[in-house]
C-alpha positions, -999 to 999 in steps of 0.1 A, spaced: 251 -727 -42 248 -689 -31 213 -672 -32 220 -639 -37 193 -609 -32 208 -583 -24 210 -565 -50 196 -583 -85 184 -618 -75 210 -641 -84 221 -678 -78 256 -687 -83 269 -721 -80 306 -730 -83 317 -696 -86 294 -697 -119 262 -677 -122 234 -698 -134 205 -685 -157 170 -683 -138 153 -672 -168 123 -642 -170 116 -622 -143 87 -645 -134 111 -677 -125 126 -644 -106 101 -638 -89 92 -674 -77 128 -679 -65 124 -648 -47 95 -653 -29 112 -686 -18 143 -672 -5 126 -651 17 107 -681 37 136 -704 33 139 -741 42 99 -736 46 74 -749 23 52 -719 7 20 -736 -11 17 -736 -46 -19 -709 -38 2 -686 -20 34 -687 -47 5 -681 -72 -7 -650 -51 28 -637 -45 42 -641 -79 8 -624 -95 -4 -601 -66 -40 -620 -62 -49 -617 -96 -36 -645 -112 -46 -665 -143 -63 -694 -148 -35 -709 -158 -11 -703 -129 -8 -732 -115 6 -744 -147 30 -714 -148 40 -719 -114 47 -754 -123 65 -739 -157 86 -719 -137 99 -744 -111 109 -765 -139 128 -736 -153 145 -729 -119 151 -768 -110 174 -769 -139 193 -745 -123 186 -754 -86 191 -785 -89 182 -803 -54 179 -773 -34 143 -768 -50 124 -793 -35 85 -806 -42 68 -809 -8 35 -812 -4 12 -785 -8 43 -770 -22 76 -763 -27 106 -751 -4 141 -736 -14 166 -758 9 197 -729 13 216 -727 43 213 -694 63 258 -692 48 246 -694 16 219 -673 15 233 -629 15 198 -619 31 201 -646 61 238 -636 63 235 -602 65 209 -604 95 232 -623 116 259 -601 110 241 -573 118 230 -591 149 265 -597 159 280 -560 153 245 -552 175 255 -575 204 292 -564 203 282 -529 200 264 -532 232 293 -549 250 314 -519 237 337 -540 214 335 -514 188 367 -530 166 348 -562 165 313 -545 154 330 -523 130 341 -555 114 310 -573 113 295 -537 103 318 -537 75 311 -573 65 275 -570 66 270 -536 41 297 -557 18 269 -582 12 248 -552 -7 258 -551 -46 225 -528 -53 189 -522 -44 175 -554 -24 153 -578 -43 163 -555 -80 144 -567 -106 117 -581 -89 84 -559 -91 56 -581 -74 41 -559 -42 61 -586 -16 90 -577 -32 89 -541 -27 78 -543 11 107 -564 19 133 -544 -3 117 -514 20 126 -533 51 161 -543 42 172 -508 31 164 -494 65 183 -528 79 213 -512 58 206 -480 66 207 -487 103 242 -508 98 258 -474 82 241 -461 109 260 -484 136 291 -484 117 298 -449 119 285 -447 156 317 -472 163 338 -449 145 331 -421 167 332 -446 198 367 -453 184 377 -421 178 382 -424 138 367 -390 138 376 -385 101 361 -421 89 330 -413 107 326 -383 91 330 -391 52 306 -418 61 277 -402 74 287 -368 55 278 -392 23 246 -410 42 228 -380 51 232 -366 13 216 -392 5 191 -395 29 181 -362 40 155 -369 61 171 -395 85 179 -379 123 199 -403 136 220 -398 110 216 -358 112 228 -364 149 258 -384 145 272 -365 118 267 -335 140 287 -348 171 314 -361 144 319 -326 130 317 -310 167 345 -338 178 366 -326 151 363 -291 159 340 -280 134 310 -266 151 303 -243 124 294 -270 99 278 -291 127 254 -264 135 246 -261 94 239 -296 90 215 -289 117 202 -260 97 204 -281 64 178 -308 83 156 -286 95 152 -271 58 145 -305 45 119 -316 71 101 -285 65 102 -288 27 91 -321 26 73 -332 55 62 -299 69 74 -308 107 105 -294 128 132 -317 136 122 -341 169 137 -329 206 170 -351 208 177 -333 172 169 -302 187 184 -305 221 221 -312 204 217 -284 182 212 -263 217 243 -280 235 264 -273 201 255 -239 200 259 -231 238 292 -253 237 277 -274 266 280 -307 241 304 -332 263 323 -354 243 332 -385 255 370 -388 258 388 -403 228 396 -441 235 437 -449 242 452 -444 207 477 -476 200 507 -456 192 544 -470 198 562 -449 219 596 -452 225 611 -467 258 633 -445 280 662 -437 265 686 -459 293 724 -438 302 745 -461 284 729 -459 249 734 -420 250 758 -425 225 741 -445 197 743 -435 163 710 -429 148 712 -432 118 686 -414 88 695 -437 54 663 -437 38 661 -420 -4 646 -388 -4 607 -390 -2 585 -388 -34 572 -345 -30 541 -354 -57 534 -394 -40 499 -399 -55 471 -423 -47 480 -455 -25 457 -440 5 446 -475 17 479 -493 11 498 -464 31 472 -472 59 481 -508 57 513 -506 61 511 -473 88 484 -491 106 505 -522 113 536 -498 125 509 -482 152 494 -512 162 511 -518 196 528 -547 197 525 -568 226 540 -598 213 574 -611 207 574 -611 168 593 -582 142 561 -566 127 570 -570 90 545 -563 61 558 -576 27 546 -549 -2 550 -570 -36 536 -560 -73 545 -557 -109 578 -544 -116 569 -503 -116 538 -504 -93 552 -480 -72 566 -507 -43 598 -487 -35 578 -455 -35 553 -464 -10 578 -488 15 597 -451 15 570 -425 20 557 -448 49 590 -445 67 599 -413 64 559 -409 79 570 -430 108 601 -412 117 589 -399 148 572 -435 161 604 -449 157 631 -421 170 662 -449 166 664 -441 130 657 -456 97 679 -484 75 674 -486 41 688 -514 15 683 -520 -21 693 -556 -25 689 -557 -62 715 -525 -62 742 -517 -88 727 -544 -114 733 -572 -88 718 -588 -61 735 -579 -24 739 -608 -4 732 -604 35 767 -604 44 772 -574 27 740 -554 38 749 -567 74 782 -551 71 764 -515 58 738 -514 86 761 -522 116 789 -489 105 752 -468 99 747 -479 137 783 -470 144 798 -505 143 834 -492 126 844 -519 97 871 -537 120 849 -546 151 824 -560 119 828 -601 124 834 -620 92 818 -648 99 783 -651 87 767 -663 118 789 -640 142 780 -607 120 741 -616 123 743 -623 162 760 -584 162 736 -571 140 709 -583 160 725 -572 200 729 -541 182 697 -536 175 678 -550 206 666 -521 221 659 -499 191 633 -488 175 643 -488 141 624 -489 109 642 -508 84 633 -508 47 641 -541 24 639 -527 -9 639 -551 -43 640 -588 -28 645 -616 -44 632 -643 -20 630 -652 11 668 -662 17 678 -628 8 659 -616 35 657 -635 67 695 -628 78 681 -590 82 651 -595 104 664 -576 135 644 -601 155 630 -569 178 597 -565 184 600 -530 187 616 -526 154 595 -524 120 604 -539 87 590 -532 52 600 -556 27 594 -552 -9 596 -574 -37 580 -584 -77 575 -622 -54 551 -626 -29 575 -641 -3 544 -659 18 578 -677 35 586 -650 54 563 -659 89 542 -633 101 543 -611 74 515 -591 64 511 -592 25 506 -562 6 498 -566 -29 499 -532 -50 473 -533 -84 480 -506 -107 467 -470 -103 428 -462 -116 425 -440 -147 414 -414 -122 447 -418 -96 472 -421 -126 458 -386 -145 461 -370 -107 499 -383 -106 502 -374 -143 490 -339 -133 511 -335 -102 541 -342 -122 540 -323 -156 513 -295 -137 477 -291 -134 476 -267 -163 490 -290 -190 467 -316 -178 433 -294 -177 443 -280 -216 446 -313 -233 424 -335 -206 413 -360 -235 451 -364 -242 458 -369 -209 435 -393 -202 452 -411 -234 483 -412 -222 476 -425 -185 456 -452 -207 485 -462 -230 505 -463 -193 482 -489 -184 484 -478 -147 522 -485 -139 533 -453 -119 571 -463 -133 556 -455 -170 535 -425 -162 565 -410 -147 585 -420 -174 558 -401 -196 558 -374 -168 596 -366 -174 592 -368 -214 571 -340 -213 586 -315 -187 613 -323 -209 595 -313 -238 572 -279 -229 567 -274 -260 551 -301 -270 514 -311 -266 501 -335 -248 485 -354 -280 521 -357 -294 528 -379 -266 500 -397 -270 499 -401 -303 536 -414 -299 525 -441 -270 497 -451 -297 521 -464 -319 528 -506 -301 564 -507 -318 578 -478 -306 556 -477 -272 581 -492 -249 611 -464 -262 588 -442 -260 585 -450 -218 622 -442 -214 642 -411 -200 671 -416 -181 672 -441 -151 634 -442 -158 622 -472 -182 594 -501 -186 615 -520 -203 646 -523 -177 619 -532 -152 607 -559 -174 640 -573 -182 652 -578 -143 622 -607 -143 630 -616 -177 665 -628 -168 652 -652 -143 637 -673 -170 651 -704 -182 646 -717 -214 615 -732 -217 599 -703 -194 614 -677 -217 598 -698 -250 565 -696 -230 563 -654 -224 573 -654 -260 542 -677 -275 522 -663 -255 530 -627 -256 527 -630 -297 494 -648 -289 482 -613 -274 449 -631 -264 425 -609 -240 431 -639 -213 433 -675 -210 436 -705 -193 467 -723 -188 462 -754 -210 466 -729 -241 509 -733 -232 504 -770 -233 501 -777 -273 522 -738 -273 549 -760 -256 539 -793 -266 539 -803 -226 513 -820 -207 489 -797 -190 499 -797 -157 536 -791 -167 518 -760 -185 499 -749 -152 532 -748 -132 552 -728 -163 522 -701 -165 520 -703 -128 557 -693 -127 551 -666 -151 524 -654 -126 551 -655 -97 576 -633 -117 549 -607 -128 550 -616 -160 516 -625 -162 485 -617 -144 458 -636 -126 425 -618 -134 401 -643 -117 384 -678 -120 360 -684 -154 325 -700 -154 336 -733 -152 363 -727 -125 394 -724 -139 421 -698 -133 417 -672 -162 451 -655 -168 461 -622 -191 495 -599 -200 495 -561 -191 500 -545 -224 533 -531 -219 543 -568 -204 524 -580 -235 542 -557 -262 577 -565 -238 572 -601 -246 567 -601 -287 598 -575 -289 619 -608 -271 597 -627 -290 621 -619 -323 647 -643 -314 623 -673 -316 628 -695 -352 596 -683 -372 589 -721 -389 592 -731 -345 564 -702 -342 537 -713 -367 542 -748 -363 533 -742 -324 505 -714 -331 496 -744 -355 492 -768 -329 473 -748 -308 444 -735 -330 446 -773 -342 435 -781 -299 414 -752 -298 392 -765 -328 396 -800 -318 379 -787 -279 354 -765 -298 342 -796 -321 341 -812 -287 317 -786 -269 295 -783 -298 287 -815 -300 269 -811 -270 252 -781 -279 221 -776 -304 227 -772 -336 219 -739 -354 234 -738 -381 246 -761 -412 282 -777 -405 306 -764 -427 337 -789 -416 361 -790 -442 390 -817 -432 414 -806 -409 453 -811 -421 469 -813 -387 463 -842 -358 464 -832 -326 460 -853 -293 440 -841 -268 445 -839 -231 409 -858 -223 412 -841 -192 400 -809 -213 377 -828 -234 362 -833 -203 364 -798 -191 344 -790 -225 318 -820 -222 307 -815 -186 298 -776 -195 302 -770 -232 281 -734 -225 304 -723 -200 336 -733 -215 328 -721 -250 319 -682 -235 352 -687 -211 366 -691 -241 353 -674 -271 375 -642 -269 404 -658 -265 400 -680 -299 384 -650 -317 419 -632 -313 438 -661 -320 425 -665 -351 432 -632 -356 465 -631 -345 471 -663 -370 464 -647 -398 490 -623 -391 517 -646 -381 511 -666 -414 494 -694 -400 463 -700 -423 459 -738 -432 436 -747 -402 422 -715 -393 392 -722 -422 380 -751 -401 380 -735 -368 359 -708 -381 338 -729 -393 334 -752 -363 329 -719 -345 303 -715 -363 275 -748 -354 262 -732 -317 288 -712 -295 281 -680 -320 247 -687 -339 233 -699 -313 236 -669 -287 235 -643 -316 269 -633 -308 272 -618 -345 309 -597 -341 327 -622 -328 311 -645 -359 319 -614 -381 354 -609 -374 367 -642 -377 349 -650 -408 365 -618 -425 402 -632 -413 397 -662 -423 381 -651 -458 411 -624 -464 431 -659 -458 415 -680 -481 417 -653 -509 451 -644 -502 461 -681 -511 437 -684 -538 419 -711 -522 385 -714 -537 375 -743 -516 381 -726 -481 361 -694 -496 335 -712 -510 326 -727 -470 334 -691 -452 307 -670 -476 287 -697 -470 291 -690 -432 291 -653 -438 260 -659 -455 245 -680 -421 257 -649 -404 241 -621 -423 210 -642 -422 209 -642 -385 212 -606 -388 184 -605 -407 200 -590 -435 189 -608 -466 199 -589 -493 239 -598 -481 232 -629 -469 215 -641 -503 247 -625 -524 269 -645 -498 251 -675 -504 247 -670 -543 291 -666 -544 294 -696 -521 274 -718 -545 295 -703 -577 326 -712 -557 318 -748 -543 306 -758 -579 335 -746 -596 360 -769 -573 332 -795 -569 325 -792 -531 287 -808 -533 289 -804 -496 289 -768 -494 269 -763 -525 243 -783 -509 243 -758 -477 246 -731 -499 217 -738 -521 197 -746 -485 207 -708 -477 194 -693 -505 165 -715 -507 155 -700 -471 163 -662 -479 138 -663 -513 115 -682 -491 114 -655 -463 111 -632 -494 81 -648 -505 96 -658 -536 85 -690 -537 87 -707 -571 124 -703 -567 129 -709 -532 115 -744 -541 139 -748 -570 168 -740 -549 155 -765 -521 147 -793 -544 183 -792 -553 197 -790 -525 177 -826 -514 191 -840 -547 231 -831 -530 231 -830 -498 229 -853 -464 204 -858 -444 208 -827 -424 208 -803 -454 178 -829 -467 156 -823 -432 165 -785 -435 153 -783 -472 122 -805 -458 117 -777 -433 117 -748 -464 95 -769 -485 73 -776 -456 68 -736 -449 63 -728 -489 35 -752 -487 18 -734 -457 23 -703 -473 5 -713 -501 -23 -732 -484 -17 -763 -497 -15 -777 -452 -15 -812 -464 16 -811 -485 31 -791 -458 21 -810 -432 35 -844 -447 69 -822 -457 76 -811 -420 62 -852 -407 95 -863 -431 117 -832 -416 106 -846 -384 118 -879 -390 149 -872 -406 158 -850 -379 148 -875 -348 169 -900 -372 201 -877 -367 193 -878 -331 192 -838 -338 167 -826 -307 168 -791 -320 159 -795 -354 131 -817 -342 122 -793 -323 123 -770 -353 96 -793 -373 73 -796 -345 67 -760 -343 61 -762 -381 35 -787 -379 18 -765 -350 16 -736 -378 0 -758 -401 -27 -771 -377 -37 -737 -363 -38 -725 -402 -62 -752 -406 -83 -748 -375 -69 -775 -352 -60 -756 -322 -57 -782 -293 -37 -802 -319 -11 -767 -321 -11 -755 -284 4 -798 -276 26 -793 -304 38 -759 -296 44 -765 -263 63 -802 -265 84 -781 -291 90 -755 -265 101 -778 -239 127 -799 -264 142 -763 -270 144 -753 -235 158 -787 -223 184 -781 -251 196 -748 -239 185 -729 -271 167 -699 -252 160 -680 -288 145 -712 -307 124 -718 -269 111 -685 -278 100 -687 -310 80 -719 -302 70 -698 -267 53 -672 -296 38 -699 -320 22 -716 -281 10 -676 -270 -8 -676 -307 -23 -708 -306 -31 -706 -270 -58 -676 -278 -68 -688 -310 -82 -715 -290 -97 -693 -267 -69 -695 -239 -61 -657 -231 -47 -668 -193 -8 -667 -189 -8 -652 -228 6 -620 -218 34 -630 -197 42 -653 -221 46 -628 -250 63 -604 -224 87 -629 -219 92 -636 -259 99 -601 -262 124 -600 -233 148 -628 -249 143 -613 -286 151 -576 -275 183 -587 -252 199 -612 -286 192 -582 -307 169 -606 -333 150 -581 -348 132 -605 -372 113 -620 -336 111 -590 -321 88 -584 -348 76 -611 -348 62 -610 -311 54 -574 -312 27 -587 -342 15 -616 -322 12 -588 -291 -10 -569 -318 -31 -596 -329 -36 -606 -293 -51 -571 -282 -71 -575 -314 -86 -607 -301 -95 -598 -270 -112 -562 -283 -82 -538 -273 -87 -520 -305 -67 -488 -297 -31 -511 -283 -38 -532 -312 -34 -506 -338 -8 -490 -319 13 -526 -316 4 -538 -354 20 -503 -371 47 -512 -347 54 -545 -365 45 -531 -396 76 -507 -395 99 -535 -383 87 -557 -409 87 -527 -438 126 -521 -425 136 -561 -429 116 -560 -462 98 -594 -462 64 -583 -478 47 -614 -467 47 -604 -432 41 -570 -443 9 -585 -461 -3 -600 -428 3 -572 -408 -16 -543 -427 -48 -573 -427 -46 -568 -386 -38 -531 -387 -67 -529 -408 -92 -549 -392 -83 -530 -359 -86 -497 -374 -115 -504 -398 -91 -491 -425 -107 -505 -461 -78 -486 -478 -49 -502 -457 -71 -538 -463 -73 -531 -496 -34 -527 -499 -31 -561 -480 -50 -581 -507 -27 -566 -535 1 -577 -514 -12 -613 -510 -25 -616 -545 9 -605 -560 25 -629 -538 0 -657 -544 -1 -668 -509 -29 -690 -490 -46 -654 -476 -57 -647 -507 -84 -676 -506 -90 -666 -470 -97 -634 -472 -121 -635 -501 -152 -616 -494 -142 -608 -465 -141 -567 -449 -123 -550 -418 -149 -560 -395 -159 -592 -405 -119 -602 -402 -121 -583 -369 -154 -604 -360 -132 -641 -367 -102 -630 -346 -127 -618 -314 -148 -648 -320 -117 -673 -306 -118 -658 -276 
């Protein structure tokens, strides 16, 4: 477990960030951290998290809270009497870190080992991912996030004090150029960045940042800079300023030149140098900082650049040695040892260096092992740099290592070659969107560029980073001036011409591509075909198992391969820890063009297979998940066997796998559909559809597989499939809150399943509808449609009816009938071992007890529903029963912890986008301020509600909502239009309200509390 604070508050475990809930929980885990391993009292955790005005029920919250974080904690929140502590170890914890590593770069500072404090410098500020303590607001927060900034401060302080002690002149002054804009007002900063610039010989711009400070402090603070500020401005100005002299650069230099090696050829072999060589400014000072590193030892200083096939390898390994032609005077040897279309072998390169050395072909041995042993006398006492260009493997390579220290070798290859000992590995990325429109520019001209800078930035996109294709793109156009840069990108725009598009001359993607491709057997090359038609955003490695039909591990070591060919990428681990992988586009669009040799009944029957697992793993996780919705699970065609090692995967973190995963099934749905695959993708929607979507209101990825899957089903004419996915799209469009679509949805879903006789679905259909007329306040044929629906359906569409009925009968006042209907929902639901829905029926009853009075009996209902929720991972159904606890809390005259309570509500309803609760809450917010007198922030909060509930056009809430409005504004006109409301929709208020004015409803609410 990591504790992380600087920056948001954050606790990872397993390479997984875990939830810690509102920004109270926060704030509780906050105030641990900072006293860690040390019990803080349950009093003082109350003061901290509330600032000394605390509820009265804080220690209940506090206790709340911990129960919250514990599920995330696990045992490093301990109870210890009078308290609790946070057991982290000072490693695990980024503030405790940080201060020993600022500790150390102190002490080494001192001792004048400026390398090793730079380091520890460096390590410490990398901690920092944003303000310290963000998010949390209590008044100990703030004081400490004070304290730690000026800790940072100092370290960029320190760091660029080494610099300067080092003599990285430049370094030091981008850094504390960049500090002191930010922080004007800082001296020691001011001073530092003054004897950087004077260092550099720029005492003009040293003396005006002096200028610039004094400015500031006067502005702001009204005082002249202090003496030691002062007293360097005089020194600079006079040119008195001694500067320490620069500490003994470690440059190579070359040895004597001895008599008898006078006549040596020295020969110059690299290509020419790259005039417009963009970007690459810390790879360059990789591989240039391990040439000027002295070496003392024994060893060939080697540094191994590798990448994807285009990333500009070549390019870089050349620019660096022509840069290092005067470190090493000897000369330069350069090799491409994939040249011609074939790989050189090292007899052959052997036999090229030794004549560039002046070795004549007849004095070259033919021998292997003779020609190496010449190779290497010859070189001895050189200093050569030798370039590797294009290799293979390893073998290719270690017949060439001169075995001279004083020699330097740059290697390059797609493979990593970790075989080669004592390399330093260089791995090359591909170019930022800012880097690639700068090469773009230096290639095709600054003016192009700045005319068409949208277009630009297209193309560069469409590139996808690879310097090979944005030269490509570079040459298309200087061949073309005429054209516009948008014709080029609308060109690249087009996938199936994109890759002949990227070809002029000796420049193109696709010959790269097809060097690595060639090194694929079979089974490798069927793999980058599946999965390249796949096209998924990333996944994990099992997906080429039921692809390949191979076991999992073989699949691991096949993608793995891939990965070791650039064929594929690895873009990081997932949330439950395993390696996430994706294609670059062009590699991706590379791979389906191959892909057209493949058998197209081979294709879908493996696509089959896969979606077929995928369902199979997604029925798995949401098993374990709460149930949000109706299953829709018509039977699935295909049998699949699954690895149990990924059931397991799924099982031991259904939450995490299924958002690891949710892209990557989304898209291959999609990509079904088009490959003609459509007899299983029905019932992976809907098994989609039961938690991993509803349940955290992930609505487009719902939406878009729903709509594939329907344009499936209709394209086939299959009535059954359609009737379950409008049912699904009418679950959907609920959740959305928009009932008018999700009602028609529901209503064509019905039509369907009773025309092919699918009771099932007409029974979830009818519950739909049932549920949208309810929320309508149509009653009379809500209950029709729910009555039916009992009559067809199982138990769970039974208990879900129960649930409707139960809430018609509250609206209507009849709390005995309602009462008994949510008991049976209860029961049915605890029968089906359903937690949620349970849940669900328990915060019904609470409604019905605080309509009738019974608020003790609704704050223990409310809250055991609450906890059922929470423990069940359903953070928007917590909610809800977190609204219906606030409400019944102050009706009973309990306004302590309320607020938060709501605030927190609000939070989770804003961030899921449910409009329907964050109405809901910002009602109960209303009639909370009403309750407690806070007439003004009531009226204000209830016209609020009044527009969200006007926009989602449920009139009974409307109703309810213009009775608050009016009894906070003493409105009889706006309580006059809430009676008509109720009596048209002959609900239970109607009785209620009899008699009754503004004030005296105003009166009843204030009286609770």
């Amino acid at each position: 477990m990591r504790a992380l604070a600087l920056g948001p508050v954050e606790v990872w475990v397993d390479d997984r960030q875990v939830n810690l809930g509102g920004p109270k929980p926060r704030t509780l885990l906050a105030a641990l951290l900072l006293q860690p391993r040390q019990v803080v009292p349950v009093e003082r955790l109350i003061d901290l998290i509330w600032d000394e005005s605390p509820p009265q029920t804080a220690g209940a919250l506090v206790h709340t809270y911990v129960s919250s974080l514990r599920r995330a904690l696990d045992k490093a929140l301990v109870t210890r009497a009078p308290g609790y502590l946070l057991d982290v170890k000072p490693e695990d914890s980024d503030i405790e870190l940080f201060g020993q590593l600022l500790t150390g770069a102190r002490e080494a500072e001192r001792e004048h080992g400026h390398e090793e404090a730079m380091a520890k410098y460096q390590q410490a500020l990398g901690l920092w991912r944003g303000p310290a303590l963000h998010g949390v607001e209590a008044s100990f927060a703030r004081g400490r996030a004070v304290a730690l900034e000026e800790s940072r401060l100092a370290a960029e302080e320190g760091l660029g004090r080494c610099e300067l002690a080092a003599d990285r002149v430049e370094d030091a002054t981008a850094r504390l150029s960049a500090l002191a804009n930010a922080h004007p007002l800082r001296e020691e900063t001011r001073e530092l960045l003054m004897r950087a610039l004077y260092r550099g010989g720029r005492q003009a711009d040293a003396l005006a940042v002096y200028r610039d400070a004094r400015t500031h402090l006067l502005d702001e603070l009204g005082i002249e800079p202090g003496e030691k500020l002062r007293d360097l401005h005089t020194q600079i100005l006079n040119g008195t300023l001694e500067t320490p002299s620069p500490a003994p650069r470690k440059v190579v230099t070359p040895p004597p030149v001895r008599p008898e090696e006078e006549t040596h050829v020295v020969p110059h072999h690299l290509p020419p140098d790259i005039s417009d060589f963009t970007g690459r400014e810390e790879a360059l000072k990789h591989v240039l900082g391990h040439a000027d590193c002295e070496n003392t030892g024994t060893a060939t200083p080697t540094v191994v650049i590798s990448g994807f096939g285009g990333a500009g390898k070549s390019a870089l390994a050349v620019h660096a040695a022509h840069l290092l032609r005067k470190a090493y005077p000897d000369g330069q040897l350069f090799a491409d040892l994939r040249g011609a279309g074939r790989d050189l072998d090292t007899h052959e390169v052997l036999g090229r260096f030794l004549g560039l050395l002046g070795v004549p072909s007849p004095a070259q041995p033919d021998a292997a092992d003779e020609r190496r042993e010449l190779y290497r006398r010859t070189v001895a006492d050189r200093k050569l740099v030798i370039v590797l260009d294009n290799a293979r493997n390893e073998q290719q390579v270690r017949g060439l290592l001169p075995g001279n220290p004083n020699c330097f070798v740059i290697i390059t290859s797609r493979s990593r070659l970790t075989g080669i000992e004592g390399a330093s590995p260089l791995e090359l990325d591909f170019l930022t969107q800012d880097v690639a429109v700068e090469m773009l520019a230096r290639i095709i001209g600054d003016a192009r560029v700045e005319a068409e800078p949208d277009a630009a930035q297209r193309i560069c996109q469409l590139c996808g980073g690879v310097p090979l294709a944005l030269r490509a793109a570079g040459a298309k156009l200087l061949a073309r001036p005429h054209w516009p840069l948008k014709t080029l990108a609308k060109r690249l725009s087009d996938e199936r011409r994109r890759l002949d598009e990227l070809a002029v001359g000796d420049l193109a993607i696709r010959s790269s591509l097809q060097l690595n491709y060639a090194e694929l057997d079979e089974l490798h090359r069927r793999a980058f075909h599946l999965l390249s038609l796949l096209d998924l955003p990333d996944f994990g490695s099992w997906v080429a198992a039921p692809l390949l039909d191979v076991p999992a591990d073989d699949a691991e070591d096949i993608v793995e391969h891939l990965v070791d060919l650039r064929l594929v990428d690895v873009i990081g681990v997932d949330q439950i820890g395993r390696v996430r992988y994706r294609f670059h586009d062009l590699v991706q669009l590379f791979g389906a063009e191959q892909a057209a040799a493949e058998d197209a009944d081979a294709v879908t029957t493996a696509v089959s297979r896969t979606l077929a697992t995928w369902m199979a793993l997604v029925e798995a996780g949401s098993q374990c998940l709460p149930r949000v919705t109706l299953g829709l699970r018509p039977q699935l065609d295909l049998e699949v066997e699954v690895d149990p090692r990924l059931a397991e995967d799924v099982e031991d973190d259904p939450t995490g796998w299924l958002r690891s995963e949710t892209a990557a099934v989304v898209r291959a749905v999609e990509r079904a559909h088009d490959l003609g695959v459509d007899e299983i993708t029905t019932t992976l929607i809907t098994s989609l559809l039961s938690s991993p979507f509803a349940a955290r209101n992930e609505f487009g990825g719902w939406q878009r597989t729903h709509e594939v899957a329907l344009r499936s089903a209709r394209s086939r004419g299959n009535r059954r499939a359609e009737a379950v996915l409008l049912a699904g799209l009418g679950q959907l469009r609920y959740e959305q809150d928009d009932f008018t679509l999700a009602l028609e949805n529901f209503q064509q879903a019905a039509a369907f399943a009773e025309e092919v006789g699918d009771t099932s679905t007409l029974a979830v259909a009818l519950v739909g509808m049932g549920t949208v007329r309810r929320d309508l306040a149509e009653f009379d044929e809500a209950r029709a449609l729910l009555d039916r629906a009992v009559e067809l359906g199982d138990a769970g569409v039974v208990a879900a009816a129960s649930y409707g009925v139960g809430a018609i009968l509250r609206d209507n006042g009849d709390l005995s009938a309602a009462a008994e209907a949510f008991e049976r929902c209860l029961r049915l639901y605890r029968e089906l071992n359903d937690q949620r829905g349970a849940a669900l029926a328990l915060r019904g009853l609470s409604l019905c007890h605080r309509a009738s009075g019974e608020h003790a009996e609704a704050v223990e209902l409310s809250r055991q529903a609450e906890e059922i929720l929470r423990a069940a991972g359903d953070e928007l159904g917590a909610t809800y029963a977190g609204q219906s606890l606030a409400k019944a809390l102050f009706r009973a005259g309990i306004t302590e912890g309320v607020a938060d309570l709501l605030d927190g509500c609000l939070e989770v309803c804003t961030r899921q986008h449910d409009r329907f609760g964050i109405a809901l809450v910002t009602r109960t917010r209303g009639e909370f301020a009403l309750a407690e007198g806070r007439l003004d922030e009531a009226a204000k909060l209830l016209a609020s509600s009044l527009d969200q509930w006007t926009e989602l056009g449920l009139p009974i809430w409307r109703a309810r909502t213009l009775r608050d409005l009016a009894a906070a504004t003493s409105d009889a006109a706006t309580w006059q239009e809430a009676v008509d409301l109720f009596t048209a929709l002959n609900s239970r208020e109607v009785h209620e309200l009899a008699d009754l004015t503004p004030e005296r409803w105003a009166g009843a609410v204030r009286l609770h509390v």
